[in-house]
N, C-alpha and C positions, 0 to 999 in steps of 0.2 A: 525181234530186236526193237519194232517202230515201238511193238505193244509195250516193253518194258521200258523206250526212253518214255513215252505218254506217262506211265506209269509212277516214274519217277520225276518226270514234271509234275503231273499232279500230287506228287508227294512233297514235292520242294516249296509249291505254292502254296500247299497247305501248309506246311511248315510257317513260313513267311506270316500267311493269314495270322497264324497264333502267334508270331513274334508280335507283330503290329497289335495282336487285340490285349496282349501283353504289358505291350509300352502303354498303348493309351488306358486300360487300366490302374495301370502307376499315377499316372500323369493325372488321370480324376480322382485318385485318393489323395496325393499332393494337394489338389486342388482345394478339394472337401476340406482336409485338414485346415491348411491357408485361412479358407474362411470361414469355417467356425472359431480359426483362434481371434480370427482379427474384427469378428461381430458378435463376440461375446460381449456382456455389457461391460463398460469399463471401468465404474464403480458401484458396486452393491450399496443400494439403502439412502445415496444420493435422494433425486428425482427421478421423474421417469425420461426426462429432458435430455438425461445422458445416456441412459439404459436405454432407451427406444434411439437411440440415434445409431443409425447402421454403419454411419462410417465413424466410428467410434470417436466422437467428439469434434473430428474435424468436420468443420464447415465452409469455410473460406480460404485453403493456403494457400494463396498468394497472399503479397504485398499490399495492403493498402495504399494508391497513392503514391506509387513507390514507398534576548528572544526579539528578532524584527520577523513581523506577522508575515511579509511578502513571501514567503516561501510554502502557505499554506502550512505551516508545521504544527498543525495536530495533525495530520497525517502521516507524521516521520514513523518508520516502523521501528519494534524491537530490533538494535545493533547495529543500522544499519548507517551509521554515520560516512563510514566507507564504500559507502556500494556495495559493500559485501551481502551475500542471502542467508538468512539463516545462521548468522556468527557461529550460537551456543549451541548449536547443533553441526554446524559441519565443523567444530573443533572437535568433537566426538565420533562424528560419522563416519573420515575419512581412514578409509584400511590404513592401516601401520605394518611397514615391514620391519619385520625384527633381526634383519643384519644377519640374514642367515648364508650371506656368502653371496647377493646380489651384488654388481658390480655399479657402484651408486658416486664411481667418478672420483673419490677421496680415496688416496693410496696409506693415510696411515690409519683408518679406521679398524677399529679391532672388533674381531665378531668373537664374541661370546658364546660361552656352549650352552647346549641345551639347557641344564641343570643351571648356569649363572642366568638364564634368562629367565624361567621359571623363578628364580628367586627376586631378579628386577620387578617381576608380576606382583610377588607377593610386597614387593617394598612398595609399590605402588597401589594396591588392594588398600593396604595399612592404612596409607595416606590417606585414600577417600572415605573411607570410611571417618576416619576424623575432621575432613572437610565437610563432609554433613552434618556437621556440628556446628560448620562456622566457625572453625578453632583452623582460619589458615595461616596461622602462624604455626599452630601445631602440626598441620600437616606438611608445613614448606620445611619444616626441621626434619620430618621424616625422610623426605627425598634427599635433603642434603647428606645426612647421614648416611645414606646408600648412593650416593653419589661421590664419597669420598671413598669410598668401596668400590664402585665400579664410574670412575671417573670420562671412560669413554661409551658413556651410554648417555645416547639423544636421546632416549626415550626420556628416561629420567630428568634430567634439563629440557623436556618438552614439559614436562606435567609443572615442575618448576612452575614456566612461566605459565601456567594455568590456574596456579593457583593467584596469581597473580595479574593476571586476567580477570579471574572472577573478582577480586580487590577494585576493579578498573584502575589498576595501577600500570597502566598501560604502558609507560616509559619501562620500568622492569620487567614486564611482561616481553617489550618487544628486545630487550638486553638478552631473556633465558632462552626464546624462540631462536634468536640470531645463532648464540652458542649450538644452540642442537643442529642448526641446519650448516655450521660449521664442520660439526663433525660428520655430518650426513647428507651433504651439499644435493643430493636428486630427490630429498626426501619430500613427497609433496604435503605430507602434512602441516613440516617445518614450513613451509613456502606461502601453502595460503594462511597459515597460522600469524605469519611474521605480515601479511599483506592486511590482514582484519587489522592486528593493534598500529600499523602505520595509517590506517582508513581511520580509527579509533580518535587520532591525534591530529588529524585531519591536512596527513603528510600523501594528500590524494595521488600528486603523481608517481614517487616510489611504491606508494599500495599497487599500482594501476602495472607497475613492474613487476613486480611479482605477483601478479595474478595472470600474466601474459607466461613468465619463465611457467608457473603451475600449467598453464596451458599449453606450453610446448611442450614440456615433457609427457604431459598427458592430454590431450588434444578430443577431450571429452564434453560430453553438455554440461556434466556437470561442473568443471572448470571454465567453463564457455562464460557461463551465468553473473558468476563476480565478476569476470573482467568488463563484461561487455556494459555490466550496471555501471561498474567505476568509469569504464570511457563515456557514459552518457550523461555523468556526472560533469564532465567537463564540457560535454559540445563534439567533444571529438567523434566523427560518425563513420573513421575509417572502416570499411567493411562489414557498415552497418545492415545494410540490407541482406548481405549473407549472415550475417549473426542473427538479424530478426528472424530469416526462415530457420538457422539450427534449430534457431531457441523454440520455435512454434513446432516444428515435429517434434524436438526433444519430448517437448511437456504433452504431445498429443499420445507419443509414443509409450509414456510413463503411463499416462491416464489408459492409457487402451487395457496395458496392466497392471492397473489395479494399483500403481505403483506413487508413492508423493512425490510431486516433482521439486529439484532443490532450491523453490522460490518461494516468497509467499507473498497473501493476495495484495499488499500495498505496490508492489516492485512490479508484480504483475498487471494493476492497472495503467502503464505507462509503455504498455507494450501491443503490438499487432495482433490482439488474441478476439478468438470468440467469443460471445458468452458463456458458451458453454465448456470454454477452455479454465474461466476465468471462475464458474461454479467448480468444476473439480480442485482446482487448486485451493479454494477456501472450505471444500470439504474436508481436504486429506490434510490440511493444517488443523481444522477446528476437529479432526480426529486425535493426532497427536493431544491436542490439550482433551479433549474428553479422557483420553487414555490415561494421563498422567493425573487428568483431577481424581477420574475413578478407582484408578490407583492407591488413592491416599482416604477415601474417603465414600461411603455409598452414597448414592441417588437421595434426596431426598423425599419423600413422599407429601401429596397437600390431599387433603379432600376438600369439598366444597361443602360450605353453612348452610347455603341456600337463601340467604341474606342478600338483596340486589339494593335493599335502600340503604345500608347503614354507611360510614364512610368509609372509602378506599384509600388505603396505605400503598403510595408511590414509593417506593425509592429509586435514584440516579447513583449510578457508582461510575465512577472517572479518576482519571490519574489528574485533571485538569484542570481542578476546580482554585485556578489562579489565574495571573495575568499570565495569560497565554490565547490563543487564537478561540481553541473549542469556548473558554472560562472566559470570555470577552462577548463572544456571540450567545451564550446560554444565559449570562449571568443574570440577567433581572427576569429570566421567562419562571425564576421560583417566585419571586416578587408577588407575582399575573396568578397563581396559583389558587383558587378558590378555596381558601382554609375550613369551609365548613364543607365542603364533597368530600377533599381530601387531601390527607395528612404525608407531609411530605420529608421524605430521608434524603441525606447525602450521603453517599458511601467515599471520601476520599480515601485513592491509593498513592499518593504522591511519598514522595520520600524523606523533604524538607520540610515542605509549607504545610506546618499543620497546627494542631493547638493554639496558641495566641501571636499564630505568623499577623506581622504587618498587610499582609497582600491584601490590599484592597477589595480584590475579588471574591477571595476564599472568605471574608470577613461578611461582606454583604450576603456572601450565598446564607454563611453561617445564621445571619439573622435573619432569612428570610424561609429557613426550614425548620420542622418541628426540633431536626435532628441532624447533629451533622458530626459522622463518626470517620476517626482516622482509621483505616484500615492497616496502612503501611505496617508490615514486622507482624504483621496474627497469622495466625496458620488459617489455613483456605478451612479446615472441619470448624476453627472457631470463629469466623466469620461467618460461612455460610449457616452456621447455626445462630450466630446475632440474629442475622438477617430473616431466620426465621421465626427466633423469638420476639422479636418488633412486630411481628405479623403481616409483614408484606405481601401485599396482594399481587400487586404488578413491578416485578424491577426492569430496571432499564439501562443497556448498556451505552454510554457515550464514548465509547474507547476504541473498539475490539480488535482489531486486528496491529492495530498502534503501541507506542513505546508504553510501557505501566500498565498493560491491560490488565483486568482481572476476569477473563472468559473464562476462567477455572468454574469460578461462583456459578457462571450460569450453568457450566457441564454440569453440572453435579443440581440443576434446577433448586436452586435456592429460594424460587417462587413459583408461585403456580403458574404465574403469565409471565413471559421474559420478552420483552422487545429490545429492539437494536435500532438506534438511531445517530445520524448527524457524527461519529468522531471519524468513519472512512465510509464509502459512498459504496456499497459491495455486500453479495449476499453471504452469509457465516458458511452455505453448506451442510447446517446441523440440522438432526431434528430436535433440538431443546430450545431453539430461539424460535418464538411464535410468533411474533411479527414483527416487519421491518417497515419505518416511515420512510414512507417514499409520495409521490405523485403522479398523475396520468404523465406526464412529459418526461419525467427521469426514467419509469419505469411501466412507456407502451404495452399495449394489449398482448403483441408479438415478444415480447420478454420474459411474461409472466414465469412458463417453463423452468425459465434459469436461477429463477429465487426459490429457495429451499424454503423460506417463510411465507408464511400469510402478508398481504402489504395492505399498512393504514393508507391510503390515499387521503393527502393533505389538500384541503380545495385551493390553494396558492403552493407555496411552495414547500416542499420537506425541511427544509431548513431556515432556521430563525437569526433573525440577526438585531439584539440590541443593541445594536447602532446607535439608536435615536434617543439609549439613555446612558448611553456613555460618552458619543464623541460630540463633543458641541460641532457646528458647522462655522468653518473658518475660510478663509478667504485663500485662492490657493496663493502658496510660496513664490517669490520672487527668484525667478529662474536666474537670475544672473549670480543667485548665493550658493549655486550648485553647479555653475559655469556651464549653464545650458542656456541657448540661444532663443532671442525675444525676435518674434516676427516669421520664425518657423512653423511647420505644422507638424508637430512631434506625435509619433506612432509610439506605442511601450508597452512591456512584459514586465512583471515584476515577480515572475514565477520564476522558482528553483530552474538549473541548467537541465536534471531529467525531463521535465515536462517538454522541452524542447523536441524536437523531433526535426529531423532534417530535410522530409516533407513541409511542416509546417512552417520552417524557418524560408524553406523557397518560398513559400508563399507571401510572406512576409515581404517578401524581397521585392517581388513582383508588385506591390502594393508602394514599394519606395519608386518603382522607376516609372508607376505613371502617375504620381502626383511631385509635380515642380516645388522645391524648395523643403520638402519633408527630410525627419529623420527616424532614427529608430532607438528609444532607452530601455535598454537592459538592465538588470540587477547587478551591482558590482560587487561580488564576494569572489573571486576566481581569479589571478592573475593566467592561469594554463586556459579557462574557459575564455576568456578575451580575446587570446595570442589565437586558440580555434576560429573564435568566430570572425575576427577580423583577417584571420586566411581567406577563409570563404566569400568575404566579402571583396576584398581586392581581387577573388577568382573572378567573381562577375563583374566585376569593373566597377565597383563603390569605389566614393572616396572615404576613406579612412586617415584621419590626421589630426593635431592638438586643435587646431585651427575652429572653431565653435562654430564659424562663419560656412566654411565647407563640408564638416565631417557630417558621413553620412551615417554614425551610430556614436552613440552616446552611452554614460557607464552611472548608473545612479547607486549611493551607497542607501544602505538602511537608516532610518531616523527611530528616533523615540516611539514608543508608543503613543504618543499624544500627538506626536508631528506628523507621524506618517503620512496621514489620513490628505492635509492639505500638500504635501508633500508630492503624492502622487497626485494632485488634482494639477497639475503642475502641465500635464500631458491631456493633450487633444483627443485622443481615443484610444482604446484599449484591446489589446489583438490578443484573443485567447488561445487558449493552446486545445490541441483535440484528444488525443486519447486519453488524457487529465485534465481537464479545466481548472479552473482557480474556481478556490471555492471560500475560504475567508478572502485571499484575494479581489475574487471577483464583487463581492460584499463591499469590501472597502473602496472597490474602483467606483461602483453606483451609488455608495454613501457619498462619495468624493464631488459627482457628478459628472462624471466619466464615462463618454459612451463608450459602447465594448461591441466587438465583434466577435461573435464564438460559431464553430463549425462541430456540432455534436458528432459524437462517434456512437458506437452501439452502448456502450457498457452507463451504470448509473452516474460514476464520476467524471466520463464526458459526456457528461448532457445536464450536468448539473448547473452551468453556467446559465442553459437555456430556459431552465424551470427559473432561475432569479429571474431574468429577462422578461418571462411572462407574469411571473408575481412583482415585478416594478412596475407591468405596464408599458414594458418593448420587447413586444415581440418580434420587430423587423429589426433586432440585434442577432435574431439568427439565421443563420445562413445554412443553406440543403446541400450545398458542396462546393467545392475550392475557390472553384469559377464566383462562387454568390458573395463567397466571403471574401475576395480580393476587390469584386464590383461594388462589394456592399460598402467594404474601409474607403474605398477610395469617392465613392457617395459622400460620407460624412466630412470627406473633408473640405467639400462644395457649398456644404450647406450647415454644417458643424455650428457655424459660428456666428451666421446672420442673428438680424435681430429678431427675437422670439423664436430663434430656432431650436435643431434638436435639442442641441448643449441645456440649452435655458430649460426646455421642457424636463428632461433628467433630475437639474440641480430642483425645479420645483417640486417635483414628486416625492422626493427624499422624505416631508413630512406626512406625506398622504397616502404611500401606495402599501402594499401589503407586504411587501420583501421586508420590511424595516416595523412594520407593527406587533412586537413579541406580545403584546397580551391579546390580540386577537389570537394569532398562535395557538397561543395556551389555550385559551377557551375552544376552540377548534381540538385541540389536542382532546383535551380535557372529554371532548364526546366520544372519540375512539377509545378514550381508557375505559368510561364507562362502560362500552360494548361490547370491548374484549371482557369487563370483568364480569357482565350479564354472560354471557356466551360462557365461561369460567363454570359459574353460582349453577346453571342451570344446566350443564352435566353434557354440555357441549361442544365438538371442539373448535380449535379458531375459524375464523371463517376472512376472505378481503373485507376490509371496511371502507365504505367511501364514505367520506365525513363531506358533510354541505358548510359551507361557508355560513355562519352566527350571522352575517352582516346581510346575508339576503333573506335571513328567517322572517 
């Protein structure tokens, strides 16, 4: 009996043993599983900067830290007037239910059968296919005519207002969205469709409402993304820092798979991301337009002549080639142009300003290139074949990722050499764009990885600014015509409400409460962004009041383009913003004579304040972190103003230092064109450029 319980102890333990080697067996092929899915690379064909990163793109989650020119607006994205991401795509993207008996809150909505919905498809099929034509007249007739047929179909009064949409007839647009979401009151397509054309119209805080109802109902990142853009359009930073971290797994989360996250790279520069958060999301956008150029048209092919002496055919293609921010800072660098190296194009895609437009700008570029062709309204196969038949050696994007782009052109390599410079501060992600202008200071040794491009390194700054032959220098404005206070020491932003960040605005703060008698001016376009930020300031104990004598913020509106300039010189110094800096902004504040204080972030567009900085000639305008840059404002205002002080040294430089010399520039430029097109001719491919400065040859 002893021998048989033994017996069957040692049976039962053994038993046990093989449960246990059992589970943990399980438990390491879970495991296994887990991490190969989540160290797979997370996009193919990228760099190796994301594909060699083992924890798939993430780097850092946590928190960091917890036309008027001022808004930098050549950087405005496609549709994005509302905060919304991606408008003309997430009015397509978003699942549609088709009322098949979902409980969607509306008790007289009528569901249609199978067979009537199949035929809503084809009335709608009908429609597009005639809106590919451009005949949306013809096709808004199609839907009504099946709308008087099946009169309680949203769907059908959704595409209404799309066609209507594409029109930018955006008051009717937001009339046919309403009706559908009438009849289908939980529909979230109807929801964020109705919040784009109220962003559209620039009815911020209703968009901002219905993109919150979108997000209750459906409490997704990708509903997360409009609302949270729209609230930072206003200042409003409620539950910001939990929306910062969504929104950073979200887009890590997407990228791990392979997947586009629903943002793109302009909206994403203004956000708590990595590098290599910020390379994925400009890959899998600049894929979308590869997809759709190649679509329509093949690759072009170039071969090389072998030719390194003869002259080089530039062309610049831009939406912007007006009075506007990019066509202001560009405009006389074709002037600077050496006409016997090389022959120069404009590709304008504007929509207006073309042929015998008055604009000044477009006028002067006109005269000062071989060639200056409107683009607007040609099909992408009969452009990109202009652009081949001119013979273009090297083109050049001033746009990309911005409102008008034409990245199509470069998908589809409309040149041998394609670079990317100056219209947003960000790598494309592709491989058909060869190099990108950049600097040692925008774009450190530790960054390299993250650029899908080869980089020109520019010996001053990547970016040019004819300043010095357009704004004459004037004296600044007489503060009391703008009911700002004489005798004060005035702190100011004159960047859009995004760039803001509720980090940088504390800091900001901290900067009012130790220097006696200061204030702070903001840009005044926002009555909702005001009511925010003058919350937060009566939080920590500002005064805020009409009273000019006590108020401790002040609200400046836009001026002329001609007035701007002495406008903002109007302020004592200049408080940059960090994961955006100002970038005509910032241009304008040191043309103006306005010291500036900026705290770089990782990415090219915060740190681009600090490259002006050192191509003006101050580089102790930048600051290594919070601490340096609240010690550093509250410095200048010690010493700001004595005689022969910093102020004076600024306003003297204006005519001498390198930020503001576009034909140096140019002729700097001009060596890297050459290099790249050697490097082209002789059957090699891109390589970094560093260009040495003409002035110490």
């Amino acid at each position: 009996h002893r021998a048989t319980s033994q017996m069957n102890a040692s049976m039962l333990s053994s038993n046990k043993i093989k449960r246990y080697f059992i589970i943990l067996l399980i438990l390491y092929v879970i495991m296994l599983v887990y991490f190969v899915y989540n160290l797979s690379p997370t996009t193919t064909g990228v760099t190796s900067s994301i594909n060699d990163n083992p924890d798939g793109v993430v780097k850092d989650p946590n928190v960091v830290g917890g036309d008027d020119r001022g808004d930098d607006d050549q950087d405005a994205p496609v549709a994005d007037d509302n905060g919304s991401v991606d408008v003309d795509e997430e009015d397509n993207a978003d699942s549609y239910d088709d009322g098949d008996g979902a409980d969607d809150g509306s008790a007289d909505v009528v569901v249609y059968s199978s067979d009537q919905n199949k035929d809503i498809d084809h009335i709608i099929d009908n429609s597009n296919k005639v809106k590919k034509t451009k005949d949306f007249n013809g096709a808004r007739d199609i839907l009504l005519k099946g709308i008087e047929k099946y009169p309680r179909s949203d769907k059908l009064h959704a595409y209404v207002a799309g066609c209507y949409f594409d029109q930018k007839n955006w008051a009717q647009a937001e009339v046919w969205y309403r009706k559908a979401h009438e009849i289908k009151p939980t529909e979230i397509w109807h929801i964020n469709n109705i919040a784009n054309v109220l962003g559209q119209q620039k009815k911020k805080i209703e968009a901002i409402e219905f993109y919150k109802k979108a997000y209750a109902i459906e409490p997704t990142f990708k509903r997360l993304i409009p609302m949270a853009w729209g609230m930072q359009g206003i200042n409003d930073w409620e539950n910001y820092f939990e929306y910062m971290n969504k929104i950073r797994e979200g887009i890590r989360d997407m990228l791990r798979n392979n997947k586009k996250p629903p943002t793109n790279p302009y909206v994403a520069l203004h956000w708590p991301l990595e590098l290599s958060d910020l390379l994925g999301i400009a890959y899998h956008n600049s894929k979308s337009t590869e997809n759709n150029a190649r679509g329509k048209m093949s690759v072009q092919t170039h071969s090389p002549d072998g030719n390194i002496d003869r002259k080089i055919r530039v062309g610049y293609v831009s939406y912007d080639f007006r009075t506007h921010a990019v066509g202001i800072c560009v405009q006389s660098m074709f002037e600077f142009h050496n006409k016997e190296k090389f022959e120069i194009y404009a590709y304008s895609a504007h929509d207006s300003i073309k042929g015998d437009s008055s604009d000044k700008i477009y006028r002067r570029i006109k005269e000062h290139v071989h060639k200056l062709v409107d683009i607007d309204g040609l099909e992408l196969q009969q452009v990109s074949n202009m652009i081949k038949e001119d013979g273009i050696d090297i083109l050049i994007d001033l746009g990309l990722f911005t409102a008008g782009n034409k990245m199509d052109l470069f998908a589809v390599k409309s040149a041998p050499v394609q670079i990317a410079g100056m219209g947003l501060a960000t790598t494309t992600g592709s491989d058909w764009i060869d190099y990108i202008i950049g600097d040692n200071f925008v774009i450190p040794p530790e960054s390299l990885e993250f650029y899908s491009e080869k980089i020109i390194f520019m010996p001053h700054s990547y970016h040019t600014f004819s300043h010095r032959h357009y704004y004459p220098i004037k004296p600044a404005t007489d503060r009391s015509k703008h009911n700002l206070p004489e005798g004060r020491f005035l702190y100011c932003n004159h960047q859009g409400a995004t760039r803001i960040d509720p980090v940088t605005f504390d800091n900001m703060l901290k900067i009012l409460e130790r220097v006696n008698n200061s204030a702070l001016v903001l840009k005044d376009f926002d009555s909702h962004r005001k009511d925010n930020i003058h919350q937060v300031m009566k939080e920590r104990g500002f005064t805020v009041s009409d009273d000019i004598n006590t108020s401790q913020i002040f609200w400046m509106k836009g001026a002329s383009s001609m007035e701007h300039i002495p406008q903002k010189s109007m302020c004592d110094v200049y408080l940059d913003t960090h994961y955006y800096n100002g970038h005509s902004t910032t241009g304008d504040m040191l043309w103006a004579g306005v010291p500036m204080v900026t705290h770089p972030s990782k990415s090219m567009a915060g740190r681009a304040a600090g490259s002006f900085a050192i191509s003006a000639g101050f580089p102790e305008m930048i600051a290594n972190s919070w601490d340096e840059y609240v010690d550093r404002a509250v410095a200048f205002a010690k010493y700001s103003y004595r005689e022969n002080g910093f102020r004076k040294r600024v306003e003297q430089s204006r005519s001498t230092n390198a930020l503001f010399d576009t034909e140096r520039w140019v002729h700097n430029f001009e060596k890297a064109l050459k290099e790249a097109f050697v490097l082209f001719q002789t059957g090699k491919t891109p390589q970094h450029i560093q260009v040495n400065d003409l002035a110490d040859l």
